[in-house]
PDB file with SEQRES, HELIX, SHEET and CRYST1 records, atoms N, CA, C and O in Angstrom:
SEQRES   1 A   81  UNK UNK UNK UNK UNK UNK UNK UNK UNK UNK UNK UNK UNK          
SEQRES   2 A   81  UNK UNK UNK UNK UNK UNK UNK UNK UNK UNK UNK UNK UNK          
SEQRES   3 A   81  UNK UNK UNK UNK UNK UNK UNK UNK UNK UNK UNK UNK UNK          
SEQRES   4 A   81  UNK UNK UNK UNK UNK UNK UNK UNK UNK UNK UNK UNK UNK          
SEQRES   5 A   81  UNK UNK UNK UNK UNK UNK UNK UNK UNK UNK UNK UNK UNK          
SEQRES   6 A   81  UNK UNK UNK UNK UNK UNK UNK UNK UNK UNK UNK UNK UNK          
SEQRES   7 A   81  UNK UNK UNK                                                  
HELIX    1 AA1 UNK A    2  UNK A   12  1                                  11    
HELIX    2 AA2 UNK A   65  UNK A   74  1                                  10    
SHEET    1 AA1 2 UNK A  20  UNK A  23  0                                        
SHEET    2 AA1 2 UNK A  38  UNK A  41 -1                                        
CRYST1    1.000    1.000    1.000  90.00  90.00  90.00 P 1           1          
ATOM      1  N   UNK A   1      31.848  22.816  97.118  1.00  0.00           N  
ATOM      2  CA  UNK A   1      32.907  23.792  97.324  1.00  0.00           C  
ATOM      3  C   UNK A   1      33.330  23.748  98.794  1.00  0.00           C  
ATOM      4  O   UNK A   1      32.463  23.819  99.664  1.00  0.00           O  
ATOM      5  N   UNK A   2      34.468  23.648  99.071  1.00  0.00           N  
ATOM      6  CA  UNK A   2      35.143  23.816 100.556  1.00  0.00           C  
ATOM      7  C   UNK A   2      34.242  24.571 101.363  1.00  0.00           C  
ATOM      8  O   UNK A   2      33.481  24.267 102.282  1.00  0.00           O  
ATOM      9  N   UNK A   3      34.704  26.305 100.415  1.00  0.00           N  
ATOM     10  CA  UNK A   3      33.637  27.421 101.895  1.00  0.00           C  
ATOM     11  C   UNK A   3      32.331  26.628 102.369  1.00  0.00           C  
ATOM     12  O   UNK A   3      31.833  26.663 103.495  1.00  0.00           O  
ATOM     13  N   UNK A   4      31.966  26.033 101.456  1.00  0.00           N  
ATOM     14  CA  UNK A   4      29.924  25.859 101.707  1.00  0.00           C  
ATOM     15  C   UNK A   4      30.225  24.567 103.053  1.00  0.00           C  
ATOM     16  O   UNK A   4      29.430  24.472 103.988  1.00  0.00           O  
ATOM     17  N   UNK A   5      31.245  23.821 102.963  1.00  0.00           N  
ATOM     18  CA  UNK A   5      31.318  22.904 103.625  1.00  0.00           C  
ATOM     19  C   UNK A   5      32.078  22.859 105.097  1.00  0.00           C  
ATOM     20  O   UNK A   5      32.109  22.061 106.033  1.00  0.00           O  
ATOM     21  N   UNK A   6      32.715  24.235 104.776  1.00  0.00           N  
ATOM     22  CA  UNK A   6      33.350  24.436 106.651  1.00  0.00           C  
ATOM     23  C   UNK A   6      32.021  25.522 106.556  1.00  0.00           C  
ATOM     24  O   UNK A   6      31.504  25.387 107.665  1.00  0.00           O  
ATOM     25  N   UNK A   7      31.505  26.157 106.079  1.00  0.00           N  
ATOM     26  CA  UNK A   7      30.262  26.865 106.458  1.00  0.00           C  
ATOM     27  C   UNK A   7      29.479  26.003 107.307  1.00  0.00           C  
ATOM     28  O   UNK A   7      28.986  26.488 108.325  1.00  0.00           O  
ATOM     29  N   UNK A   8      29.257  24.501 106.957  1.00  0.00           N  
ATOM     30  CA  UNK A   8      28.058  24.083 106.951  1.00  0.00           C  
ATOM     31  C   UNK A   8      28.946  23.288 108.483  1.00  0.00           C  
ATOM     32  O   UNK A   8      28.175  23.194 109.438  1.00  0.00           O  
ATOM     33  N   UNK A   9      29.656  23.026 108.620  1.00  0.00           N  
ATOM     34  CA  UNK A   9      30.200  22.558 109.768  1.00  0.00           C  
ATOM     35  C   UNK A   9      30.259  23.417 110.856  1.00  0.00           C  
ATOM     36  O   UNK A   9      29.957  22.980 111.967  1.00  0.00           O  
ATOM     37  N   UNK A  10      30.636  24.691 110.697  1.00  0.00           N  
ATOM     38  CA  UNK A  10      30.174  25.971 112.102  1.00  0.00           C  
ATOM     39  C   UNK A  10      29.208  25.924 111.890  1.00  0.00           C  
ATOM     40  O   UNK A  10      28.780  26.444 112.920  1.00  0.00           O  
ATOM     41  N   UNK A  11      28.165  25.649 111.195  1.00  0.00           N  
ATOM     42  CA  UNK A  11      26.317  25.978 111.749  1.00  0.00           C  
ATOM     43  C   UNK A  11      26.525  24.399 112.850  1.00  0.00           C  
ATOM     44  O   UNK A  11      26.007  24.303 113.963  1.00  0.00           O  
ATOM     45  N   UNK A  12      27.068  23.709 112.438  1.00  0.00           N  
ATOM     46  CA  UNK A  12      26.400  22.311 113.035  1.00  0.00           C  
ATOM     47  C   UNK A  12      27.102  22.050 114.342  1.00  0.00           C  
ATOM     48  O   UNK A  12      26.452  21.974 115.385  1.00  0.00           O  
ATOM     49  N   UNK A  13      28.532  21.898 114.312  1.00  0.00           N  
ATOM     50  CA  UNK A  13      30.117  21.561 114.781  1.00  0.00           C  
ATOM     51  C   UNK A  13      29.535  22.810 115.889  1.00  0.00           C  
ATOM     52  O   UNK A  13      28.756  22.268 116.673  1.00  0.00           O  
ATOM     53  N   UNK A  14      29.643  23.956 116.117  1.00  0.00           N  
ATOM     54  CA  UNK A  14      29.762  25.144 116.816  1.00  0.00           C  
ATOM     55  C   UNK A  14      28.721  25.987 116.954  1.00  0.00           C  
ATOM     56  O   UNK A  14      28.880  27.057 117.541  1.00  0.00           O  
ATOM     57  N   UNK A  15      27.271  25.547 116.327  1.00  0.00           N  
ATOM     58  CA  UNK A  15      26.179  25.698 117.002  1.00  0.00           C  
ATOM     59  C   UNK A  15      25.995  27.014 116.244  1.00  0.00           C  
ATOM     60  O   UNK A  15      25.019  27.614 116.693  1.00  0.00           O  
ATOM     61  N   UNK A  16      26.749  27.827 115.001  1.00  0.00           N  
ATOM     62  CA  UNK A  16      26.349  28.791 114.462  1.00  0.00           C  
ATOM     63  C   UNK A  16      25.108  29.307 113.810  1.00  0.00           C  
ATOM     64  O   UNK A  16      24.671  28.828 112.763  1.00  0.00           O  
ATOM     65  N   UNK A  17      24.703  30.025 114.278  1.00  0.00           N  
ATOM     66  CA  UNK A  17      23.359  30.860 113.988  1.00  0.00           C  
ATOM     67  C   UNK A  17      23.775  31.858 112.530  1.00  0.00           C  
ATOM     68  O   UNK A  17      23.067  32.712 111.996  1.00  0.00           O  
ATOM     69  N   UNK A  18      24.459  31.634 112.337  1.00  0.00           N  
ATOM     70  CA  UNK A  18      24.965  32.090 110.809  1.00  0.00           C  
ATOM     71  C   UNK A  18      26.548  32.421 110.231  1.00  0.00           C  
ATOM     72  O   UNK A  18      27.527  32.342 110.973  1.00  0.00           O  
ATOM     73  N   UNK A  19      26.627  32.773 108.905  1.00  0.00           N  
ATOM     74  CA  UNK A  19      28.295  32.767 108.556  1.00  0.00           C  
ATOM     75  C   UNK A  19      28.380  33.812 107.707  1.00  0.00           C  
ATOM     76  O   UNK A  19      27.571  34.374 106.968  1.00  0.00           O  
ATOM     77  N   UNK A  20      29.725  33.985 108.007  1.00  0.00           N  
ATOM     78  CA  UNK A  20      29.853  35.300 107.030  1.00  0.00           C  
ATOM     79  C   UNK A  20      30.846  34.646 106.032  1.00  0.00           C  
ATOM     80  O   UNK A  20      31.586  33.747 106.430  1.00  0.00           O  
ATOM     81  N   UNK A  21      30.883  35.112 104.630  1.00  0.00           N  
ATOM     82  CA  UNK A  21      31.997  34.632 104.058  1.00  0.00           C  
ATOM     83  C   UNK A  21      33.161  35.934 103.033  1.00  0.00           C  
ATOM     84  O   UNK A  21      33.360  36.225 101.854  1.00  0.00           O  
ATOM     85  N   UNK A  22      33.614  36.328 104.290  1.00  0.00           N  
ATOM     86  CA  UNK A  22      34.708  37.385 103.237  1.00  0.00           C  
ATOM     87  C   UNK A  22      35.736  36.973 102.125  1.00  0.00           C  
ATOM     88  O   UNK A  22      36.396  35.934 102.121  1.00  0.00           O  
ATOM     89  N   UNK A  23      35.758  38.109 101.051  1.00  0.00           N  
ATOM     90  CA  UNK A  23      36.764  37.728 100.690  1.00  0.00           C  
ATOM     91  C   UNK A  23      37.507  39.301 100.060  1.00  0.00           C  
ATOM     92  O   UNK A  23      36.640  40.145  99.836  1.00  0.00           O  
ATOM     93  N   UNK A  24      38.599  39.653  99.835  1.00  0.00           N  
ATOM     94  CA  UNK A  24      38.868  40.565  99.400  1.00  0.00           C  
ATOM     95  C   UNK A  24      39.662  40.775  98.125  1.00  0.00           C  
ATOM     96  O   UNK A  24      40.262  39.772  97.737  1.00  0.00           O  
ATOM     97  N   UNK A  25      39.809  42.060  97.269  1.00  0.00           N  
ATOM     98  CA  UNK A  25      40.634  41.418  96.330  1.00  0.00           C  
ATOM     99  C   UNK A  25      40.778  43.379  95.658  1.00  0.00           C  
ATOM    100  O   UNK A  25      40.015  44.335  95.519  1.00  0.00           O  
ATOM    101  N   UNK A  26      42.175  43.082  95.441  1.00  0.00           N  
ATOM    102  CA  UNK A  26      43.019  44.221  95.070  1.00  0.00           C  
ATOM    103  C   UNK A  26      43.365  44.776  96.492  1.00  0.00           C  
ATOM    104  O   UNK A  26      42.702  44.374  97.449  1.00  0.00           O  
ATOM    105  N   UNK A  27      44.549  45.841  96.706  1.00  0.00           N  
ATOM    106  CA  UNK A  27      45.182  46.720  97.635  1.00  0.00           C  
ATOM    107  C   UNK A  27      44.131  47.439  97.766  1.00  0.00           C  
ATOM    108  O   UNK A  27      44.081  47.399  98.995  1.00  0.00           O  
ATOM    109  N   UNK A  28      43.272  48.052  97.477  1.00  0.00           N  
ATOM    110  CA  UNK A  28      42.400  49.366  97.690  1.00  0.00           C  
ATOM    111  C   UNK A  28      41.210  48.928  98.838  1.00  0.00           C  
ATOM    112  O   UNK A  28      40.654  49.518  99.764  1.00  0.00           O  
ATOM    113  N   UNK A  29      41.137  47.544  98.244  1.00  0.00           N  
ATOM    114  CA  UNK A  29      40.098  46.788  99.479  1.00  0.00           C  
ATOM    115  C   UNK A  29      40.977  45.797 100.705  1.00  0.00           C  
ATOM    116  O   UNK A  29      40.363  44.865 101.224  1.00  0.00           O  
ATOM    117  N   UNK A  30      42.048  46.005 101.003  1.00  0.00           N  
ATOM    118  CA  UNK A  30      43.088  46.048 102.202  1.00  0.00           C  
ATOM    119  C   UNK A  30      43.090  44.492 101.757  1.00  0.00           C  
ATOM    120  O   UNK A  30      42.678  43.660 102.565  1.00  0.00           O  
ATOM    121  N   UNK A  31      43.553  44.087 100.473  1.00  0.00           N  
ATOM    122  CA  UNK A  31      43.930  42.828 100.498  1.00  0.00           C  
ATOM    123  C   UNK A  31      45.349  42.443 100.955  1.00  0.00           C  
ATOM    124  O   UNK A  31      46.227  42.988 100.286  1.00  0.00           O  
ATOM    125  N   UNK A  32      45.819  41.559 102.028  1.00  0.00           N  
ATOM    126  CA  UNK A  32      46.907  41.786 102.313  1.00  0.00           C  
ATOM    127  C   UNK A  32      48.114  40.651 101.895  1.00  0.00           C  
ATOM    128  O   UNK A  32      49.306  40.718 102.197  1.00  0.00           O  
ATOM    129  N   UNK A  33      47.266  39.342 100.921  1.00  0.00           N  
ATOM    130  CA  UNK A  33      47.741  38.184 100.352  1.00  0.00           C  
ATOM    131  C   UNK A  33      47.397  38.279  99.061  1.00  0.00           C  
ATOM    132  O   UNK A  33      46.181  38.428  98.949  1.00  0.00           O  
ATOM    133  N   UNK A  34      47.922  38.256  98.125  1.00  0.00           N  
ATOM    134  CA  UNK A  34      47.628  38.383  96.468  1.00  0.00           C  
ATOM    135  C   UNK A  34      47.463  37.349  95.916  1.00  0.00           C  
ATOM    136  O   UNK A  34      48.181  36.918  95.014  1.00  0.00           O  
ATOM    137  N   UNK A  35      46.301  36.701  96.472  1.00  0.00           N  
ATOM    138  CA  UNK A  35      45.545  35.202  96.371  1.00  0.00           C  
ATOM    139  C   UNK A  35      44.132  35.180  96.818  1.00  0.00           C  
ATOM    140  O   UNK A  35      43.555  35.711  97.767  1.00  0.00           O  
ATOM    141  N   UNK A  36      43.648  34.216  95.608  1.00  0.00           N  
ATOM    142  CA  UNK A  36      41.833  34.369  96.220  1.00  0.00           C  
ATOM    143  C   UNK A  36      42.109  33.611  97.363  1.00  0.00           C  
ATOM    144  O   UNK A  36      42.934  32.699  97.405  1.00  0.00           O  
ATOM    145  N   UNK A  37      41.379  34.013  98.332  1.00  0.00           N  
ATOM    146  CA  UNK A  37      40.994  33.454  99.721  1.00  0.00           C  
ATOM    147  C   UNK A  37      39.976  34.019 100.575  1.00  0.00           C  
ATOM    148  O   UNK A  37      39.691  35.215 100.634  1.00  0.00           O  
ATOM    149  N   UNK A  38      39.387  32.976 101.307  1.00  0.00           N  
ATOM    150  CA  UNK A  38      38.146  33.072 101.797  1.00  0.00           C  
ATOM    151  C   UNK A  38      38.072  33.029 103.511  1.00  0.00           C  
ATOM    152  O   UNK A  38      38.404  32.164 104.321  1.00  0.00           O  
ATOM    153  N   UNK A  39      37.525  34.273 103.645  1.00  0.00           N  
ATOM    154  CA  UNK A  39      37.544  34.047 105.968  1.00  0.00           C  
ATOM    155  C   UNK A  39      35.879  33.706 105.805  1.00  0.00           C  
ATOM    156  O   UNK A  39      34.853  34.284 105.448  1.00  0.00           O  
ATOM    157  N   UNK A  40      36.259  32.538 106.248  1.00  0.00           N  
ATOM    158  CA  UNK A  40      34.460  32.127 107.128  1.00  0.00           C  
ATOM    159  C   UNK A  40      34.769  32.177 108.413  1.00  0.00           C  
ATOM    160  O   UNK A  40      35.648  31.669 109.109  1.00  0.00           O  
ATOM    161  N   UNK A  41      33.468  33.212 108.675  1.00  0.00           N  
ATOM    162  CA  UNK A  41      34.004  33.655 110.179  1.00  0.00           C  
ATOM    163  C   UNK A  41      32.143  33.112 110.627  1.00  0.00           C  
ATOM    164  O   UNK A  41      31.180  33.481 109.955  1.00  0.00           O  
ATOM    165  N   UNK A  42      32.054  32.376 111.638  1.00  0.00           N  
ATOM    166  CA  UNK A  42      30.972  31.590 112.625  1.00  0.00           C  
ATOM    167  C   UNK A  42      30.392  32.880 113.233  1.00  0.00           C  
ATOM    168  O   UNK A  42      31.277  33.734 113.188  1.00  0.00           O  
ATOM    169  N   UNK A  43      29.407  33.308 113.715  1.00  0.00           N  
ATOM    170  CA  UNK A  43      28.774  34.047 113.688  1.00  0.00           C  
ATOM    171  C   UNK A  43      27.364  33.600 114.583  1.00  0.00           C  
ATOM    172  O   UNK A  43      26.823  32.523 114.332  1.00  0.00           O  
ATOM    173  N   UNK A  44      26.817  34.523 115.649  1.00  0.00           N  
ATOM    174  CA  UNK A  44      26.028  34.267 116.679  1.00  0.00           C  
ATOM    175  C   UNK A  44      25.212  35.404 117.015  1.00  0.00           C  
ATOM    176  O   UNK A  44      25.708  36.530 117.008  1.00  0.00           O  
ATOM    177  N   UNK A  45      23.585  35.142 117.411  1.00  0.00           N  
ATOM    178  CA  UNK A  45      23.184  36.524 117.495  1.00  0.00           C  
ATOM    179  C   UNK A  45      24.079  37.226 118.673  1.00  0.00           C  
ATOM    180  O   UNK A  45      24.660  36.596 119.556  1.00  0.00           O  
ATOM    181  N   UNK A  46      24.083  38.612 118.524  1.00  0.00           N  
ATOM    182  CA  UNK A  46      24.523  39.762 119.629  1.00  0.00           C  
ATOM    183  C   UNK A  46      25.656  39.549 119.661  1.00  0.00           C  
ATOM    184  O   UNK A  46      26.019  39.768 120.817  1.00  0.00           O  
ATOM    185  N   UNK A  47      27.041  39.025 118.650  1.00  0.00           N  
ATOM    186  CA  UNK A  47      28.117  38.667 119.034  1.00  0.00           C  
ATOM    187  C   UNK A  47      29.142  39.686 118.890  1.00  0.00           C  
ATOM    188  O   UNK A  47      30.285  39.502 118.470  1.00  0.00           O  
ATOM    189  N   UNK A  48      28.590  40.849 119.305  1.00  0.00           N  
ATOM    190  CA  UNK A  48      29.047  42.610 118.849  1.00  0.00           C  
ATOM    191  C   UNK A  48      29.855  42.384 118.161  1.00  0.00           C  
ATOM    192  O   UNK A  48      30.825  42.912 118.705  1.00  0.00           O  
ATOM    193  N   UNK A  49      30.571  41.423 116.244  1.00  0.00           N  
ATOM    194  CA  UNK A  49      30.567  42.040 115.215  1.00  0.00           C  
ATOM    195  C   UNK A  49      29.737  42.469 113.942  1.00  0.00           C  
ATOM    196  O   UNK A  49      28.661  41.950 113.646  1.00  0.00           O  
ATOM    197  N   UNK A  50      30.366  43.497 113.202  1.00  0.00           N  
ATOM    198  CA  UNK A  50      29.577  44.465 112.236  1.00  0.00           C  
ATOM    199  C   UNK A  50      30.863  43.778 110.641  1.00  0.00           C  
ATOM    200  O   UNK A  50      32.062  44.012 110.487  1.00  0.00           O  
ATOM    201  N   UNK A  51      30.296  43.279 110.124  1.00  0.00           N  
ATOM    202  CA  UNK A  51      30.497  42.731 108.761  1.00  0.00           C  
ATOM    203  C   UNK A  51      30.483  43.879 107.931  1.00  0.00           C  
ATOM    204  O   UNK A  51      31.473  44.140 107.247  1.00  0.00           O  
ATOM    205  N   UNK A  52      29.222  44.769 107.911  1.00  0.00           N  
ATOM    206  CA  UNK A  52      28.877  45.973 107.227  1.00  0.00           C  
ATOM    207  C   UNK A  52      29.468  47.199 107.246  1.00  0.00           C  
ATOM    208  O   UNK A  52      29.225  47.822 108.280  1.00  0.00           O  
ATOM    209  N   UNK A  53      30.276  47.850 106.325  1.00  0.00           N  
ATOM    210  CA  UNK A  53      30.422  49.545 106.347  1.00  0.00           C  
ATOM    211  C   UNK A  53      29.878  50.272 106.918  1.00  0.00           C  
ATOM    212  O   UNK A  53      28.802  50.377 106.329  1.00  0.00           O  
ATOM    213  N   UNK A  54      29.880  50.917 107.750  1.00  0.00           N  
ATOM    214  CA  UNK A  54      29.298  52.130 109.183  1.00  0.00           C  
ATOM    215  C   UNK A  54      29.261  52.932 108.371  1.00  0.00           C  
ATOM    216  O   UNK A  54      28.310  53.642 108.699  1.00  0.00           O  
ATOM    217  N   UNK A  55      29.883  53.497 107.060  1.00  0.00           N  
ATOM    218  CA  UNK A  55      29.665  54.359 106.055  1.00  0.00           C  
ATOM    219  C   UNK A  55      29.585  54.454 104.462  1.00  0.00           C  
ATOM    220  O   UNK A  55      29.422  53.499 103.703  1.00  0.00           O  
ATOM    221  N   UNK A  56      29.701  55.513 104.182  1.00  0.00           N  
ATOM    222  CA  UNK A  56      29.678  55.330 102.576  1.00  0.00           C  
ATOM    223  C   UNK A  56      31.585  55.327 102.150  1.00  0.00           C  
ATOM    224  O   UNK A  56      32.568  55.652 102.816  1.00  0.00           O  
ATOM    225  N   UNK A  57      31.486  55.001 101.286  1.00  0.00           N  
ATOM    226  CA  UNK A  57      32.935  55.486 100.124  1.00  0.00           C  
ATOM    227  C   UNK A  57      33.080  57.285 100.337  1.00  0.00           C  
ATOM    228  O   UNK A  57      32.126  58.050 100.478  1.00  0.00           O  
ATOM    229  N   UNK A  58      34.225  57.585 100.316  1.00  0.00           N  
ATOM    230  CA  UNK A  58      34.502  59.186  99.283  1.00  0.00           C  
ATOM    231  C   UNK A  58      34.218  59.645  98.079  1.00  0.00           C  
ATOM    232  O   UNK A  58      33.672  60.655  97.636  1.00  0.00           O  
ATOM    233  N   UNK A  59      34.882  58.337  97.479  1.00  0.00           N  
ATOM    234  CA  UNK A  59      35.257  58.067  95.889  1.00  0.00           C  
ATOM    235  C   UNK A  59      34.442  58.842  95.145  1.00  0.00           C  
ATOM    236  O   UNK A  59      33.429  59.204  95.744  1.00  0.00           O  
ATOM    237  N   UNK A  60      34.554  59.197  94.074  1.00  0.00           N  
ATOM    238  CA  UNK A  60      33.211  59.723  93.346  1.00  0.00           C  
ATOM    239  C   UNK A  60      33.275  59.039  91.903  1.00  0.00           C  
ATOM    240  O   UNK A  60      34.317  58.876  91.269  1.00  0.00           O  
ATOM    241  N   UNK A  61      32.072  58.687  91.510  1.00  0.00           N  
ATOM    242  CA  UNK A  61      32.289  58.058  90.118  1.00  0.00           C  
ATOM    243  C   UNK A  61      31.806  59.193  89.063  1.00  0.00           C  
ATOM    244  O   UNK A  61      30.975  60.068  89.307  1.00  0.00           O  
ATOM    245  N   UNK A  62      32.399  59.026  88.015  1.00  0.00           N  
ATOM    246  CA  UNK A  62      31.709  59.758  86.880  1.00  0.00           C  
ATOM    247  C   UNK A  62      30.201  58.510  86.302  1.00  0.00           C  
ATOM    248  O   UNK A  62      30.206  57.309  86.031  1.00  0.00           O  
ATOM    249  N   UNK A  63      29.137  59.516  86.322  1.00  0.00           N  
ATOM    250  CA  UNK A  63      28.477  58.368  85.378  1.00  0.00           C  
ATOM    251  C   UNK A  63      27.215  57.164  86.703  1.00  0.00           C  
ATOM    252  O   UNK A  63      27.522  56.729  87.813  1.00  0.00           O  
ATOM    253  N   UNK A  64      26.192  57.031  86.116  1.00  0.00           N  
ATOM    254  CA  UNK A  64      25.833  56.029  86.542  1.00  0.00           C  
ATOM    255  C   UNK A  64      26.484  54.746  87.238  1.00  0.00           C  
ATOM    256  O   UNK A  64      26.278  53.765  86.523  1.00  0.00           O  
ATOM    257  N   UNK A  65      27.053  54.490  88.153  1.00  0.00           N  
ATOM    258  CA  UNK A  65      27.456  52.642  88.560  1.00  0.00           C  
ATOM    259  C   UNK A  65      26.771  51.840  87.870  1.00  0.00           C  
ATOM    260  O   UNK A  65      27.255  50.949  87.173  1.00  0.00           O  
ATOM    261  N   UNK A  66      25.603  52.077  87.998  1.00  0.00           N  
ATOM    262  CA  UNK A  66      24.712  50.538  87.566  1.00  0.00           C  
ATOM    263  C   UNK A  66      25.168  50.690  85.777  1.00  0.00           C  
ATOM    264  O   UNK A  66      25.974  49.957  85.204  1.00  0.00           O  
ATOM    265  N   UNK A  67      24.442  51.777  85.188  1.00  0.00           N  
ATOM    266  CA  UNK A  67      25.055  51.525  83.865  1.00  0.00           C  
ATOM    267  C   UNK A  67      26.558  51.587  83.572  1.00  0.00           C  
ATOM    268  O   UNK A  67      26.956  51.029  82.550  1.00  0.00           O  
ATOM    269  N   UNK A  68      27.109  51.983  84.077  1.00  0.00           N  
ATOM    270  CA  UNK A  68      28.491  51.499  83.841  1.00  0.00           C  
ATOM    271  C   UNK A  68      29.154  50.279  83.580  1.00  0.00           C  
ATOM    272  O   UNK A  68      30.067  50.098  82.775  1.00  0.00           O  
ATOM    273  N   UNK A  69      28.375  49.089  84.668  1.00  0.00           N  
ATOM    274  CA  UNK A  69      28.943  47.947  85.079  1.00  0.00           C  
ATOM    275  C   UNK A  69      28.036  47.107  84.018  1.00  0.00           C  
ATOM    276  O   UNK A  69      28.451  46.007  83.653  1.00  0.00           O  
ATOM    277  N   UNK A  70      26.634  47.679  83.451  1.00  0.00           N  
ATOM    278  CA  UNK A  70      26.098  46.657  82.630  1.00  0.00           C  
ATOM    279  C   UNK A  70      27.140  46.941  81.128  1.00  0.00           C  
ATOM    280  O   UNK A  70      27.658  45.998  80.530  1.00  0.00           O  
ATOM    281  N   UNK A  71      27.258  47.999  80.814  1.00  0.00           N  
ATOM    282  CA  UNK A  71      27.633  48.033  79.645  1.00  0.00           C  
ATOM    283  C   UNK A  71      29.306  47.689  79.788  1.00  0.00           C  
ATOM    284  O   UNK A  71      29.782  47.728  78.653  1.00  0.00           O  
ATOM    285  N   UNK A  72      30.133  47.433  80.590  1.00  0.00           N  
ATOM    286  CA  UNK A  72      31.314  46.481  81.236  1.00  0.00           C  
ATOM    287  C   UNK A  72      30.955  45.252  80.419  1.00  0.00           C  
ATOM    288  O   UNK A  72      31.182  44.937  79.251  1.00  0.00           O  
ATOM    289  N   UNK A  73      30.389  44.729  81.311  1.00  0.00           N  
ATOM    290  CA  UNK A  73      29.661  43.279  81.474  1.00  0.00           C  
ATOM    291  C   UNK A  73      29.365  43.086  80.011  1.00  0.00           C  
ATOM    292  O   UNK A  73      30.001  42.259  79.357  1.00  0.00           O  
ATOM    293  N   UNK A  74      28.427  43.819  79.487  1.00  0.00           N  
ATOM    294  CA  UNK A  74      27.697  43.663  78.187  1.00  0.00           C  
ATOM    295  C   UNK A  74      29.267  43.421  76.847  1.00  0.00           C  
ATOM    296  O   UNK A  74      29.461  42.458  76.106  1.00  0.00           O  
ATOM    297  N   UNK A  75      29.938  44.442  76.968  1.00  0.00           N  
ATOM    298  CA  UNK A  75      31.076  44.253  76.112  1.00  0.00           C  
ATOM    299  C   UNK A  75      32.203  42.943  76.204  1.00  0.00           C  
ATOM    300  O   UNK A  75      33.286  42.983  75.620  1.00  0.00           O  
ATOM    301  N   UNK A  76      31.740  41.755  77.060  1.00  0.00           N  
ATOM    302  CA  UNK A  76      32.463  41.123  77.676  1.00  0.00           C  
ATOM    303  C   UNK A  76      33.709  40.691  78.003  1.00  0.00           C  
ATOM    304  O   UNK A  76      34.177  39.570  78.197  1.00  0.00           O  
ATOM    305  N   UNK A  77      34.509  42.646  78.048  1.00  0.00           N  
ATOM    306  CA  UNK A  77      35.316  42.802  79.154  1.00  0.00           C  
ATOM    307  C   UNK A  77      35.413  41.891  80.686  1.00  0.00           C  
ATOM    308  O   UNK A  77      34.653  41.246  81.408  1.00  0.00           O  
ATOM    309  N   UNK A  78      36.797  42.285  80.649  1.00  0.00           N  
ATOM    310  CA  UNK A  78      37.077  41.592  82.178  1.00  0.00           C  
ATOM    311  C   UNK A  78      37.978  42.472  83.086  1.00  0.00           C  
ATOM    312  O   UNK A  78      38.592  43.483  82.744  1.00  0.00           O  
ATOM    313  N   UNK A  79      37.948  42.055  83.960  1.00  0.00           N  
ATOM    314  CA  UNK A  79      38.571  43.029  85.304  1.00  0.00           C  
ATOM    315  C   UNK A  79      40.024  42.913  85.222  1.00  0.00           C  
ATOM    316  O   UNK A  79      40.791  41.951  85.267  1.00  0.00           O  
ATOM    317  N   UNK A  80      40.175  44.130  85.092  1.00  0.00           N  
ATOM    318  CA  UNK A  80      42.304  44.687  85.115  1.00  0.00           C  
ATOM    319  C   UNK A  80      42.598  44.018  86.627  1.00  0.00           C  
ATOM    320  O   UNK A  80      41.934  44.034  87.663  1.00  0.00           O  
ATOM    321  N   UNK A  81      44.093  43.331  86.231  1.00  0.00           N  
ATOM    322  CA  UNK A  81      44.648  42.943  86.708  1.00  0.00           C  
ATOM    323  C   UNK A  81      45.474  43.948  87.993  1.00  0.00           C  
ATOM    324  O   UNK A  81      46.309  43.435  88.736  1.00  0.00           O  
TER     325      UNK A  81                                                      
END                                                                             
């Protein structure tokens, strides 16, 4: 796969100590191209960025997540467009 292979070129090429590989998908998660696509971003210790949420969601779900998404999955439904 491409990502694994410019991944594997910033560890080597640019001396990366690790990679991140974003990707986003729908408006709600600030997708701003309505196409799968992938940021590999090179990555170094102490390189003051945060990949991770500083917080939680608002959102509130009705219901378990975890069982929700198995019995999704289990009915082998697929994700709305």
């Amino acid at each position: 796969m491409l990502v694994q292979r410019v991944s594997g070129a910033m560890r080597g090429a640019l001396d990366a100590s690790g990679v991140n590989i974003l990707s986003a998908s729908g408006p709600a998660s600030e997708q701003s191209v309505r196409h799968l696509h992938f940021h590999v971003v090179p990555r170094w210790a102490n390189d003051g960025i945060s990949t991770w949420p500083a917080g939680r969601s608002e959102y509130q779900l009705a219901g378990d997540p975890g069982t929700r998404l198995a019995e999704y999955l289990a009915g082998g439904q697929h994700h709305r467009s």
